[in-house]
KETORKE-481513 format. One record per residue (C-alpha): chain; x, y, z; residue number from 1. Coordinates in steps of 0.05 Angstrom, whole numbers. Example, Ala and Ser with C-alpha at 12.3 -4.5 7.8 and 13.67 -1.06 7.14 Angstrom:
% KETORKE-481513
[site 'A' [246 -90 156] 1]
[site 'A' [273 -21 143] 2]
END
This chain:
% KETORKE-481513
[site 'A' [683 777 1118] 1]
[site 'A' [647 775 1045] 2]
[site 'A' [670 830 1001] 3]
[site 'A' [625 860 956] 4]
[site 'A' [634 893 886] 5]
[site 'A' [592 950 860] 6]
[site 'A' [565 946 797] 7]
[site 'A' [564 1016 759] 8]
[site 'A' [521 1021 693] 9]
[site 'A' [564 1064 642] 10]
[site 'A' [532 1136 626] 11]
[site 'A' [495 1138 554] 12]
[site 'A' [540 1157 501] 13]
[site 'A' [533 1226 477] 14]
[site 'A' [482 1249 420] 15]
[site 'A' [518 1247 348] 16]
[site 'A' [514 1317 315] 17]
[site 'A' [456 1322 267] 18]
[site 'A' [497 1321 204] 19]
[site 'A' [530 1253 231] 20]
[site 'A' [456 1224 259] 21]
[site 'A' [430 1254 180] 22]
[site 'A' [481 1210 149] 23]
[site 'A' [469 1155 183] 24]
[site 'A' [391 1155 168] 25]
[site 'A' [406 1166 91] 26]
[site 'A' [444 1098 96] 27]
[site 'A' [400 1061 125] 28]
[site 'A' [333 1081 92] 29]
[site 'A' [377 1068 17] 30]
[site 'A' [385 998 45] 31]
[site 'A' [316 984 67] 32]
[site 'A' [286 1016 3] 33]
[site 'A' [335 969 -32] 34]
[site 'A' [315 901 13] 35]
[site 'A' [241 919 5] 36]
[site 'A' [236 896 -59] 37]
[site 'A' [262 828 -47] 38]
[site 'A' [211 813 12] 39]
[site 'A' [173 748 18] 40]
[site 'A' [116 758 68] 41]
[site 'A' [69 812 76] 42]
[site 'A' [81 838 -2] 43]
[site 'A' [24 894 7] 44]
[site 'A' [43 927 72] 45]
[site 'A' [112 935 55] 46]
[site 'A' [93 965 -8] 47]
[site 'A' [50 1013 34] 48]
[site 'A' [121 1025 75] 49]
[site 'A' [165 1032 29] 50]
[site 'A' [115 1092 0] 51]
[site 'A' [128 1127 62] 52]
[site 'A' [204 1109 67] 53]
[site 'A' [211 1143 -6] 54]
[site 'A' [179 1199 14] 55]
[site 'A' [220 1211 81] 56]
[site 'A' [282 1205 43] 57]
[site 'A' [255 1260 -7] 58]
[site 'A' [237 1300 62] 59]
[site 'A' [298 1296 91] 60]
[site 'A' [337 1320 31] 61]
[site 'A' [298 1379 44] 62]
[site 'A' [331 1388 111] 63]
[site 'A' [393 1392 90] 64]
[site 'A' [382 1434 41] 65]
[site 'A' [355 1485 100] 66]
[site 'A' [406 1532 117] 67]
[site 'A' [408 1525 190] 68]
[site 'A' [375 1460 213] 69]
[site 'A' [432 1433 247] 70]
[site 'A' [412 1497 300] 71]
[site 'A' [339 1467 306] 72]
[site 'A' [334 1433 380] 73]
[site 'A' [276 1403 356] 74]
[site 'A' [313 1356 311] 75]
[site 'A' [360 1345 369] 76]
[site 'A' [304 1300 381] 77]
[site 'A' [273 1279 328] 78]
[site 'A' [330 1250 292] 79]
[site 'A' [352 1203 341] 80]
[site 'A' [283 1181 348] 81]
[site 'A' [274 1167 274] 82]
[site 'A' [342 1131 269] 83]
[site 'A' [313 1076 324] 84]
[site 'A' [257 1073 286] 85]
[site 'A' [277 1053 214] 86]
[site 'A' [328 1007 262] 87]
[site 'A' [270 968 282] 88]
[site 'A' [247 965 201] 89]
[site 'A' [305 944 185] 90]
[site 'A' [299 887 244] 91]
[site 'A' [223 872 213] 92]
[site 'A' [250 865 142] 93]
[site 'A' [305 812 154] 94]
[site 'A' [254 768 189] 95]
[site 'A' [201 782 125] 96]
[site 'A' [255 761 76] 97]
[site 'A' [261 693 95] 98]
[site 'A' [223 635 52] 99]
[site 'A' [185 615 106] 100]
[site 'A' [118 633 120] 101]
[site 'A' [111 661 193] 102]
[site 'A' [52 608 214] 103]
[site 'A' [73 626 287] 104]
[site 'A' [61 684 306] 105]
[site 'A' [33 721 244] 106]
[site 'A' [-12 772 267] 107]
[site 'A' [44 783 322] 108]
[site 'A' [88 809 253] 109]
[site 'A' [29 842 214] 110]
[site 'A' [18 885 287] 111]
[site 'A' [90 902 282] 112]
[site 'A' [99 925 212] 113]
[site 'A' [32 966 230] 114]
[site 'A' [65 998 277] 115]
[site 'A' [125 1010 248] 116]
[site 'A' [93 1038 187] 117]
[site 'A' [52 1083 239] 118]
[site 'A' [115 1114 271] 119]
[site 'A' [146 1125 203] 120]
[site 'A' [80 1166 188] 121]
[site 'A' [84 1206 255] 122]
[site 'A' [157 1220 236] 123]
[site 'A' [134 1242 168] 124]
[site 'A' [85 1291 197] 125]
[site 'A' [130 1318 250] 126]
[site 'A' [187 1330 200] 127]
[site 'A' [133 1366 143] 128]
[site 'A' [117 1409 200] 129]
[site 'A' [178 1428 212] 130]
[site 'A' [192 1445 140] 131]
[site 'A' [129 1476 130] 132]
[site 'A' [148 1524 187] 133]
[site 'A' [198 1550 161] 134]
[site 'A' [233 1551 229] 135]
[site 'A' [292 1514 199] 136]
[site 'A' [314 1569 150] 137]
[site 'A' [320 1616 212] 138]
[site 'A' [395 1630 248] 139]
[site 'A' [360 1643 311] 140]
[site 'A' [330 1577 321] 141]
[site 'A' [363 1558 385] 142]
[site 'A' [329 1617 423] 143]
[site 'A' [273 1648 398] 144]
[site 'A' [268 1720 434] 145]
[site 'A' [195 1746 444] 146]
[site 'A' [184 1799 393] 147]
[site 'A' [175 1862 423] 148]
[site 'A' [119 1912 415] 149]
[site 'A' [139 1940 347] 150]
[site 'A' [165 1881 314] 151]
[site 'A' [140 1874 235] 152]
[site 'A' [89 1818 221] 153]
[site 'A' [137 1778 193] 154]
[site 'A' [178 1769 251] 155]
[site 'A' [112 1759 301] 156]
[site 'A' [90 1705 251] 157]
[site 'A' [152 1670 246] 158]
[site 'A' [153 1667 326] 159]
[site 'A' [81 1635 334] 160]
[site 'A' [98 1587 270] 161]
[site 'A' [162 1570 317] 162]
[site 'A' [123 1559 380] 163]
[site 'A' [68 1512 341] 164]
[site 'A' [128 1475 315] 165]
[site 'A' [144 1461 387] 166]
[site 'A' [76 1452 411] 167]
[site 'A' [73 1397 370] 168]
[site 'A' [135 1371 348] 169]
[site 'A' [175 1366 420] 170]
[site 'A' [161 1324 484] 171]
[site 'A' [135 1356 546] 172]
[site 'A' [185 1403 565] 173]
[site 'A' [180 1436 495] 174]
[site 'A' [103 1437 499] 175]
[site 'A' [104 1473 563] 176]
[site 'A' [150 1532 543] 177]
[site 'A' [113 1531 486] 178]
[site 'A' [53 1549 514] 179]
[site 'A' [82 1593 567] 180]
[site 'A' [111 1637 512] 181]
[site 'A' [49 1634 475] 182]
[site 'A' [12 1667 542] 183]
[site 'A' [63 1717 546] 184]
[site 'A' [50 1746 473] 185]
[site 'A' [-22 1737 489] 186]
[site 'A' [-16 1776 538] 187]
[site 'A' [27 1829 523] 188]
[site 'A' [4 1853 453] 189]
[site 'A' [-74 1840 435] 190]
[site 'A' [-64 1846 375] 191]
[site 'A' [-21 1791 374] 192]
[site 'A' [-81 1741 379] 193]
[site 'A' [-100 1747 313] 194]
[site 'A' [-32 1730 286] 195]
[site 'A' [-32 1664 324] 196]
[site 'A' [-101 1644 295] 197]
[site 'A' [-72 1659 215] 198]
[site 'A' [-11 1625 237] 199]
[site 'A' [-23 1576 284] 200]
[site 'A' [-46 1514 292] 201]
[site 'A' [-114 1525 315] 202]
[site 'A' [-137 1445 317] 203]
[site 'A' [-76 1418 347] 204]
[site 'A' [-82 1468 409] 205]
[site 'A' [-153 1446 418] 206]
[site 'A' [-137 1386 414] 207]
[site 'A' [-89 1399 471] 208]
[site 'A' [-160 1405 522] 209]
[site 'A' [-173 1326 508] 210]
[site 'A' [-159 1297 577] 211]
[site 'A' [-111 1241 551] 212]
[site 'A' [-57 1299 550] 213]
[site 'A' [-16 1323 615] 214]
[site 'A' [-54 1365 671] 215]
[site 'A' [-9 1414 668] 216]
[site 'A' [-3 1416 588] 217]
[site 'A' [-85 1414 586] 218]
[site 'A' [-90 1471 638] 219]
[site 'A' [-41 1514 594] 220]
[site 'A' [-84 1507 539] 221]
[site 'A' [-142 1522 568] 222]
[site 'A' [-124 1587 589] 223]
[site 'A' [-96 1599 520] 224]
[site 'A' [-161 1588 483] 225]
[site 'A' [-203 1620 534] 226]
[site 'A' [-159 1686 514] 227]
[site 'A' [-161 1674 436] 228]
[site 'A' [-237 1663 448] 229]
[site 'A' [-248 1735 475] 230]
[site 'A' [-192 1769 440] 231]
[site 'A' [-220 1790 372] 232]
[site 'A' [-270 1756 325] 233]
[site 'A' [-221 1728 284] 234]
[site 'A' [-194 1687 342] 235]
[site 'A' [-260 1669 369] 236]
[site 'A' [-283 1639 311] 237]
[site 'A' [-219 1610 285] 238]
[site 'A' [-230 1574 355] 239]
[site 'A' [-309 1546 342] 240]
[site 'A' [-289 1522 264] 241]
[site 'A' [-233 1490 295] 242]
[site 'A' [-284 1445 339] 243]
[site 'A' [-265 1476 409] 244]
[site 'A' [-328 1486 430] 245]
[site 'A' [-341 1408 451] 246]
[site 'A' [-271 1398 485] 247]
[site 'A' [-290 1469 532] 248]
[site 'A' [-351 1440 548] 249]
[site 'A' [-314 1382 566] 250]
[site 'A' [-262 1422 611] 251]
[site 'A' [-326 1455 641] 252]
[site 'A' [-355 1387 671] 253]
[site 'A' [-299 1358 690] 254]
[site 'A' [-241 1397 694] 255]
[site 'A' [-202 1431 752] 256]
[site 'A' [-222 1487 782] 257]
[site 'A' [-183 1545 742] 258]
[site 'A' [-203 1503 683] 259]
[site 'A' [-274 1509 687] 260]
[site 'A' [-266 1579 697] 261]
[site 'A' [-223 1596 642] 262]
[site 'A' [-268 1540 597] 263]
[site 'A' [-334 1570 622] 264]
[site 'A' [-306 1640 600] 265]
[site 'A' [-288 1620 533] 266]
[site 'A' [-361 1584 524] 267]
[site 'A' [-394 1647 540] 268]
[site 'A' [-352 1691 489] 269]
[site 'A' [-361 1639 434] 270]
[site 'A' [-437 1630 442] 271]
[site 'A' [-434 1714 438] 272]
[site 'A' [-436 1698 365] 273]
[site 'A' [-514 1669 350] 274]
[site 'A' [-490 1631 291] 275]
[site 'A' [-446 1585 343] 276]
[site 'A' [-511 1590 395] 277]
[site 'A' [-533 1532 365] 278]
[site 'A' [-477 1481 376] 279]
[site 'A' [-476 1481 452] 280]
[site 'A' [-545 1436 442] 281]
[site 'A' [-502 1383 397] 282]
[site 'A' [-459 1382 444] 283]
[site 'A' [-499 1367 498] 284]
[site 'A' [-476 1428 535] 285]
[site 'A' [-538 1453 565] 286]
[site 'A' [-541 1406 624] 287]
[site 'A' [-456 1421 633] 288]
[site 'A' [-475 1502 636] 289]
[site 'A' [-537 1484 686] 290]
[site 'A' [-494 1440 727] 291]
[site 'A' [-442 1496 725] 292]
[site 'A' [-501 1543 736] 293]
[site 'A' [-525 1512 799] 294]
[site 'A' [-451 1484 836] 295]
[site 'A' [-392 1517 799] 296]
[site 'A' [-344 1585 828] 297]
[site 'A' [-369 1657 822] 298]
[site 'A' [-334 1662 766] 299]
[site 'A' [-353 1599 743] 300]
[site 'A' [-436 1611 748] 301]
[site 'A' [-425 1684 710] 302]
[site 'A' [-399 1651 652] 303]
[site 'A' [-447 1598 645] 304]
[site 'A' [-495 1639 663] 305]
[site 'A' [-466 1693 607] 306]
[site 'A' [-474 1631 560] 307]
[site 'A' [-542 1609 578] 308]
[site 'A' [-564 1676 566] 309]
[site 'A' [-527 1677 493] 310]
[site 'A' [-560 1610 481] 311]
[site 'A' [-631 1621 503] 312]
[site 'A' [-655 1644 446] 313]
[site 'A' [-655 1579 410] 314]
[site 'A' [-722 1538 406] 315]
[site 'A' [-691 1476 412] 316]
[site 'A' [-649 1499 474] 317]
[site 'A' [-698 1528 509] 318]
[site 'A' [-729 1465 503] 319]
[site 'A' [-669 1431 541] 320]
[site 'A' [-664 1472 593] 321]
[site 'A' [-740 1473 611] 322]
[site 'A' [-729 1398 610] 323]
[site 'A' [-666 1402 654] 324]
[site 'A' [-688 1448 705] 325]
[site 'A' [-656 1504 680] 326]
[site 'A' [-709 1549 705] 327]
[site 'A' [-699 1538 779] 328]
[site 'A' [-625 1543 783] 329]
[site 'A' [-630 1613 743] 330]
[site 'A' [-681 1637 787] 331]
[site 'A' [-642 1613 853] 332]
[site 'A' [-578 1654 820] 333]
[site 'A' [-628 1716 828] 334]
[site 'A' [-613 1705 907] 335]
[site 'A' [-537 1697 903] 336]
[site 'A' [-489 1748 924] 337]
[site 'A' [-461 1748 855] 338]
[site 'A' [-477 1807 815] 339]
[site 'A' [-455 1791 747] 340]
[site 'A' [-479 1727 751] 341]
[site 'A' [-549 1758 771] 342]
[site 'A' [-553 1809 715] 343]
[site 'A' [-544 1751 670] 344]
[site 'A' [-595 1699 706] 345]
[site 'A' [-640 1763 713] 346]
[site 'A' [-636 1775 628] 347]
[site 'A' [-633 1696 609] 348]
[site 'A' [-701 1696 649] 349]
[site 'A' [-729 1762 610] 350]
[site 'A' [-707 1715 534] 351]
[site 'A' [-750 1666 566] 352]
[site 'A' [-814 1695 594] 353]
[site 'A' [-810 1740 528] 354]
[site 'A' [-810 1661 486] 355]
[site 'A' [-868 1631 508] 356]
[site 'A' [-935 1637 558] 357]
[site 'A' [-910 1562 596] 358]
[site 'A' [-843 1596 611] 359]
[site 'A' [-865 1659 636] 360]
[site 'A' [-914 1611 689] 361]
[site 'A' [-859 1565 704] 362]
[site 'A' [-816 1632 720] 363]
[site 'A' [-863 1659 767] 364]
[site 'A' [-880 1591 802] 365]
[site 'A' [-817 1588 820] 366]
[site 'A' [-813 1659 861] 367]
[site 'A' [-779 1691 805] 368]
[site 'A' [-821 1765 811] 369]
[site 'A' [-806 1780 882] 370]
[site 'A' [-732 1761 874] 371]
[site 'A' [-724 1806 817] 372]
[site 'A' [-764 1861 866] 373]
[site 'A' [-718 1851 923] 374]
[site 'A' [-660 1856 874] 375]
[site 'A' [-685 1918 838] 376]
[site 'A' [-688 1947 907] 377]
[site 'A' [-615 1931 931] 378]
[site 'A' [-584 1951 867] 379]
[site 'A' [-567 2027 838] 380]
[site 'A' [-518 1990 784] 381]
[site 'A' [-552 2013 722] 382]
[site 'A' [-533 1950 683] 383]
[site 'A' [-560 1909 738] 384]
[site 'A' [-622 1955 729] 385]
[site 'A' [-633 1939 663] 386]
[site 'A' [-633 1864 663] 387]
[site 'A' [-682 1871 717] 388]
[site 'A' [-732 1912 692] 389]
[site 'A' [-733 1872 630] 390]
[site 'A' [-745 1808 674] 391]
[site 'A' [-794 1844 712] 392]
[site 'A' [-832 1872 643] 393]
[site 'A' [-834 1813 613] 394]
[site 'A' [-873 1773 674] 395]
[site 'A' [-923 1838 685] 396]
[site 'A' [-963 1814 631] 397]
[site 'A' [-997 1758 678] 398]
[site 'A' [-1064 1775 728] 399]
[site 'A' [-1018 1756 789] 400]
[site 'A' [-961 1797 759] 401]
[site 'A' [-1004 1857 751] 402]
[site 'A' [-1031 1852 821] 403]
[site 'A' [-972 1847 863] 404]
[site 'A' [-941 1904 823] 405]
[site 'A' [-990 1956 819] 406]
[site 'A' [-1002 1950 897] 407]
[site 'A' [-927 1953 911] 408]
[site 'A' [-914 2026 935] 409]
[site 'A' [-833 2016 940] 410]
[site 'A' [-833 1992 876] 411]
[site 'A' [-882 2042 833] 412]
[site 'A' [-833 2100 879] 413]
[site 'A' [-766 2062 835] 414]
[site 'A' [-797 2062 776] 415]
[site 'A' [-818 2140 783] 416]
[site 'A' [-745 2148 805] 417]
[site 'A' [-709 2114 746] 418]
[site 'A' [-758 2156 695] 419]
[site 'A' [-734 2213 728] 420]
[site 'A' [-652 2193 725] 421]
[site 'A' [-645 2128 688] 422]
[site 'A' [-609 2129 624] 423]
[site 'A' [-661 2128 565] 424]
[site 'A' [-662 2045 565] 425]
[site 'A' [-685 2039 636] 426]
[site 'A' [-727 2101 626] 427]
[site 'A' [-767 2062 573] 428]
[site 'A' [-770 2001 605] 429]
[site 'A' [-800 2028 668] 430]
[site 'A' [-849 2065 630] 431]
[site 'A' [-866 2006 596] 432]
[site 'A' [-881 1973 662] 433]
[site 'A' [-919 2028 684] 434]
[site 'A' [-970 2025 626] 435]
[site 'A' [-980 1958 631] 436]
[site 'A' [-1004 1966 711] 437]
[site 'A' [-1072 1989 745] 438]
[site 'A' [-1044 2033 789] 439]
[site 'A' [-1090 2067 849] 440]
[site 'A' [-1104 2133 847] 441]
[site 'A' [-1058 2144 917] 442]
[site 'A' [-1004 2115 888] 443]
[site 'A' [-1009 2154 824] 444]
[site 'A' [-1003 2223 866] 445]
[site 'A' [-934 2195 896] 446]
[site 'A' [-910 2186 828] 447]
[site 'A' [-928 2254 799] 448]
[site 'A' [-856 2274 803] 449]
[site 'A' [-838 2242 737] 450]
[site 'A' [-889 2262 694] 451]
[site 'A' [-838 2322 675] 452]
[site 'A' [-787 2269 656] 453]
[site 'A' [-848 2224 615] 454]
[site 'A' [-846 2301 574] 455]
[site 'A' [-785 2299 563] 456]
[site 'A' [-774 2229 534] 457]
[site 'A' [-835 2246 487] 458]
[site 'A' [-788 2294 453] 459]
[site 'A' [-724 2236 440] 460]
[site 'A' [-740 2205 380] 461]
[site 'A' [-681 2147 401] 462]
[site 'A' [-694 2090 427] 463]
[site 'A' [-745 2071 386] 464]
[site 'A' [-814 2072 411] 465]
[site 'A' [-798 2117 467] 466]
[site 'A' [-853 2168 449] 467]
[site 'A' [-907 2120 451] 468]
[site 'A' [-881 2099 512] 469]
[site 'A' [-875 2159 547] 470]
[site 'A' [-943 2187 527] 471]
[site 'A' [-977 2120 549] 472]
[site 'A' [-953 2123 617] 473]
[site 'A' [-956 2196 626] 474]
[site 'A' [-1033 2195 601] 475]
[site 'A' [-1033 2134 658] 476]
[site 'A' [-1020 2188 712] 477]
[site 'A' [-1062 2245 684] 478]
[site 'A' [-1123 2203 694] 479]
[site 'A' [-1128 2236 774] 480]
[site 'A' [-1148 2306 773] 481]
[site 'A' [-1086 2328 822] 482]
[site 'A' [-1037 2306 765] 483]
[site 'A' [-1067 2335 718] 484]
[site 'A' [-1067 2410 748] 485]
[site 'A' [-989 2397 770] 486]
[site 'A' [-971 2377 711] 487]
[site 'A' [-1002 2445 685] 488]
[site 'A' [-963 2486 727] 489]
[site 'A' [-897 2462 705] 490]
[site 'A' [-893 2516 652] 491]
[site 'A' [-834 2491 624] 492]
[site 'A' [-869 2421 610] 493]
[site 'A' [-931 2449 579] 494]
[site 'A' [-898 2496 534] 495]
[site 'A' [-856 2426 515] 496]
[site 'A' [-927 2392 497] 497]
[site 'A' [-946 2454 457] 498]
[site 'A' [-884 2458 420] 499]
[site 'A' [-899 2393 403] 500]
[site 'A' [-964 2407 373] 501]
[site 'A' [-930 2446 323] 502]
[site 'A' [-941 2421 251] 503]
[site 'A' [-870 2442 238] 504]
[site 'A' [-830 2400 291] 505]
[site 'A' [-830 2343 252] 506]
[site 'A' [-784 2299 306] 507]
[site 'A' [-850 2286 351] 508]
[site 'A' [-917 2244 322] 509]
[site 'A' [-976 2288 331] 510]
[site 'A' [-1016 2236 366] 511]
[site 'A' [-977 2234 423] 512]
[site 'A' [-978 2301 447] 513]
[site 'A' [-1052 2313 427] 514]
[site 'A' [-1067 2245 473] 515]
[site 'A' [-1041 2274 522] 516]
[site 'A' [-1069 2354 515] 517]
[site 'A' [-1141 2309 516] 518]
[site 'A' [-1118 2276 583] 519]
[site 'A' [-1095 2342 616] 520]
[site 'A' [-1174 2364 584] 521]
[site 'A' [-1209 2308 609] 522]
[site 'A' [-1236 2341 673] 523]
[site 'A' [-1260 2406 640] 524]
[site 'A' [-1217 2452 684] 525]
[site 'A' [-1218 2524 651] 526]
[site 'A' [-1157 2542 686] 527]
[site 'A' [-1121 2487 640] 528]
[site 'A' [-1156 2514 581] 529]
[site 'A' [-1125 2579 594] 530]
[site 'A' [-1057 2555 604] 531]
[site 'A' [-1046 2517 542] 532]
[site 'A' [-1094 2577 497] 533]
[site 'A' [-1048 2624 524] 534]
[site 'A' [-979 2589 501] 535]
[site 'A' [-1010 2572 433] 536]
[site 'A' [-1045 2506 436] 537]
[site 'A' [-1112 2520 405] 538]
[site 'A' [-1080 2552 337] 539]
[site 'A' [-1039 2484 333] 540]
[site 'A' [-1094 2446 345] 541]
[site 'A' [-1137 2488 295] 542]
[site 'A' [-1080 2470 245] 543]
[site 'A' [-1082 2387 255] 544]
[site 'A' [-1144 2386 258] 545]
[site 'A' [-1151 2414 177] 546]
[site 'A' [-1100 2361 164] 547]
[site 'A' [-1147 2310 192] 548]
[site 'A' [-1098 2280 244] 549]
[site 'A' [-1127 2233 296] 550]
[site 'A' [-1151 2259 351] 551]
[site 'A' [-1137 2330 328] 552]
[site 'A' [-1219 2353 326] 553]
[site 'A' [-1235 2319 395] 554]
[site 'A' [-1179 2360 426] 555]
[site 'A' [-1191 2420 403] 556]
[site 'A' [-1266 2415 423] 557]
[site 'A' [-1249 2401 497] 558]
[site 'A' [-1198 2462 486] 559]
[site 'A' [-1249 2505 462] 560]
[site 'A' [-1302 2488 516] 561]
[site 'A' [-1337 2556 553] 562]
[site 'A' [-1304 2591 479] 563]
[site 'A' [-1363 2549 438] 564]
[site 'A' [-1416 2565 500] 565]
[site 'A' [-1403 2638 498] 566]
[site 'A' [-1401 2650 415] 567]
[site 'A' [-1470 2605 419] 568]
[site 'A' [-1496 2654 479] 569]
[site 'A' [-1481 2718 436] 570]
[site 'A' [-1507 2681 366] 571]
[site 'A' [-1577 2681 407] 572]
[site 'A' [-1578 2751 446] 573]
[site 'A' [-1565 2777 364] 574]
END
């Protein structure tokens, strides 16, 4: 029977304290700045070294002198770290001091002092930081508390100065916490977001969305730039100066599926701004947002969607999307069950048509018009209304456009419905539609019942333009006799137009209401004449007319009408 005998490795000696570890690195770097000037090889990089050794002795004077850096758990690591380090200089050094020239393995040693020299540098930067912070001044550096909702400035920037510190000075465990703290402030105050862009470290946490970094890391960061991007200005752009746009779009193509989410929602709050519209084509972004566009979440295709729309209105974008195939995967989103993502597709496509006579073709080639109908019809969301009608206003400037709309009785019925209770944007836009249709006379009757609404949008002198619209489209209607006497019994609408004819309401153009008293005039009928004599017209129009305003003289000739006949009848019995 063999006996055998267990081998047990002995446990790792425990850490020194930091004052011991300090001491310890003071000795040692005295020595090697010492030996470095007797070296015999590689003279000009370890002059280049010992630059950086003289300057992390000077830096770590300034640790000591911190009051309470012996608290700091980052140096807990950091130290011990260094200390192996300037071990392995000191290793390099003996070998370089010899007489001999190192014909073997030469570039081996020139690749190690490199690398030696480019730890020292790290360690440089990490320990700056540090100082730089401030963190190691503070008594409380073990545990940072969140600061609550009414803690001063100085205490809120102190804590995000101390969580960068860790972001970027610790391993992976302090990264994470890091960041998890950092979502928590985020989250709780709003404010707070534009404390961490002034304080933070803006570059290094985008630089946190490369993909060489941890998933888990990466996906942290993500979600904490996608909130800084929508959480004030300040933050937003601190993020796009800070080059974050290019890693997103990065996250967006080929990150996980939360990622592209949060990355995609980011994109679309940065490219808000116009003067960062531009940078999603040097990126390359436009085919990413498409792609996103056509395969990505929900979520996913109302953000890139959002951002397409932001982006469109770029020449040299539009010009990569049109080349991509941009066009069809917008128009497809028209038929998803995804609202937002529709509004946006729907307003992306309005930017377009609007740009340019080959987009508005390519638009309705590709089935955009009797998507947007069908969506128009399914919808009472008056946002989703608006991006629609604009879609739809912008392609009813083409012959096919024109026909399919002015012989569509379910839609002309809409239009007369949002005149009569859209909000004033969708009011205007729907007028505008209407004037630029040749509507039949039978479908002109079933839309009488907004010509008191066209009345009463001729009186708002906001949005701009409204007037003319108004007038336009109700004059459209007034050309069928039926209209034209309904319209005249709605007393309180005619007394509206004559109030308007006043040369004292000075909130109203005069050619818009006269247009229209010469529509209501058009077919001679002398019960209209009496109607609008009766509530004042003809004195108003006897006024404008003096002043020479357009339109003024013709009016008031159809107004007078039998009134000339009969004072020419009695001139010639006389």
């Amino acid at each position: 029977m063999h006996s055998t005998t267990t081998t047990t490795t002995p446990p790792p000696p425990p850490p020194l304290p930091l004052p011991q570890t300090l001491d310890l690195i003071h000795h040692l770097l005295s020595l090697l700045l010492l030996s470095s000037l007797t070296v015999k090889s590689f003279i000009t990089r370890w002059q280049i070294l010992r630059t950086k050794l003289t300057h992390l002795q000077i830096t770590l004077t300034q640790i000591i002198d911190s009051t309470h850096y012996s608290e700091n758990p980052l140096l807990i690591d950091l130290l011990p770290t260094l200390l192996s380090s300037l071990t392995n200089v000191q290793s390099l050094l003996e070998q370089c001091q010899k007489k001999e020239e190192h014909c073997f393995g030469k570039l081996r040693m020139q690749s190690d002092i490199d690398i030696a020299s480019s730890l020292v540098s790290s360690h440089l930067h990490d320990l700056d930081l540090l100082i730089k912070s401030g963190v190691l001044r503070q008594s409380n550096a073990i545990v940072l508390s969140q600061p609550g909702p009414g803690s001063s400035k100085e205490d809120l920037g102190f804590f995000v100065k101390d969580l960068f510190a860790r972001l970027q000075v610790g391993g992976i465990e302090f990264k994470k916490k890091a960041l998890d703290s950092l979502l928590e402030l985020l989250k709780e105050d709003e404010k707070s977001a534009i404390m961490v862009a002034k304080e933070g470290d803006m570059r290094y946490l985008v630089h946190l969305l490369d993909s060489n970094h941890l998933l888990q890391v990466r996906e942290q960061a993500v979600i904490v730039v996608s909130i800084l991007a929508n959480a004030s200005d300040l933050s937003r752009n601190s993020v796009f100066e800070e080059g974050g746009l290019g890693p997103l779009l990065r996250v967006l193509e080929s990150g996980s599926l939360g990622m592209k989410e949060k990355a995609a929602m980011a994109i679309e709050a940065i490219t808000s701004d116009p003067e960062n519209a531009w940078a999603v084509s040097a990126y390359g972004g436009v085919a990413i947002l498409i792609d996103a566009c056509r395969s990505g979440s929900p979520l996913t295709q109302s953000y890139a969607a959002g951002s397409l729309k932001n982006v469109a209105p770029v020449e040299d974008i539009r010009v990569a999307l049109a080349e991509e195939g941009g066009v069809s995967v917008l128009v497809h989103l028209l038929s998803s069950n995804n609202r937002s993502a529709q509004e946006k597709a729907a307003n992306c496509l309005w930017i377009l048509a609007s740009a340019s006579e080959n987009f508005k073709n390519s638009i309705l080639q590709e089935g955009a018009l009797q998507k947007l109908l069908q969506l128009l019809q399914g919808s009472s969301n008056p946002d989703t209304l608006e991006h629609v009608l604009r879609a739809i206003y912008s392609l009813s400037g083409s012959v096919l456009s024109i026909r399919i709309l002015s012989y569509s009785t379910p839609f002309l019925l809409q239009l007369a419905e949002i005149i009569k209770h859209g909000n004033p944007t969708t009011q205007q836009i729907s007028a505008s539609i209407l004037c630029n249709l040749s509507i039949a006379d039978s479908n002109k009757r079933l839309m009488s019942g907004c010509m008191g609404s066209l009345v009463k949008m001729m009186e708002s002198t906001k949005p701009i333009g409204l007037q003319e619209t108004a007038s336009k489209a109700l004059v459209s209607l007034l050309s069928i006799r039926s209209n034209r006497k309904e319209l005249v019994r709605d007393d309180k609408s005619v007394l509206k137009l004559v109030q308007m004819l006043d040369p004292k309401n000075e909130l109203v153009c005069k050619k818009f209401p006269i247009c229209v008293i010469s529509s209501i005039l058009a077919g001679g009928s002398n019960g209209c004449r009496k109607k609008l004599v009766s509530i004042g017209a003809f004195l108003h129009l006897q006024k404008l007319s003096d002043m020479d305003v357009p339109g003024a003289k013709k009016a008031l000739q159809r107004l007078a009408g039998n009134r000339l006949k009969n004072i020419f009848a009695r001139t010639w019995r006389e």
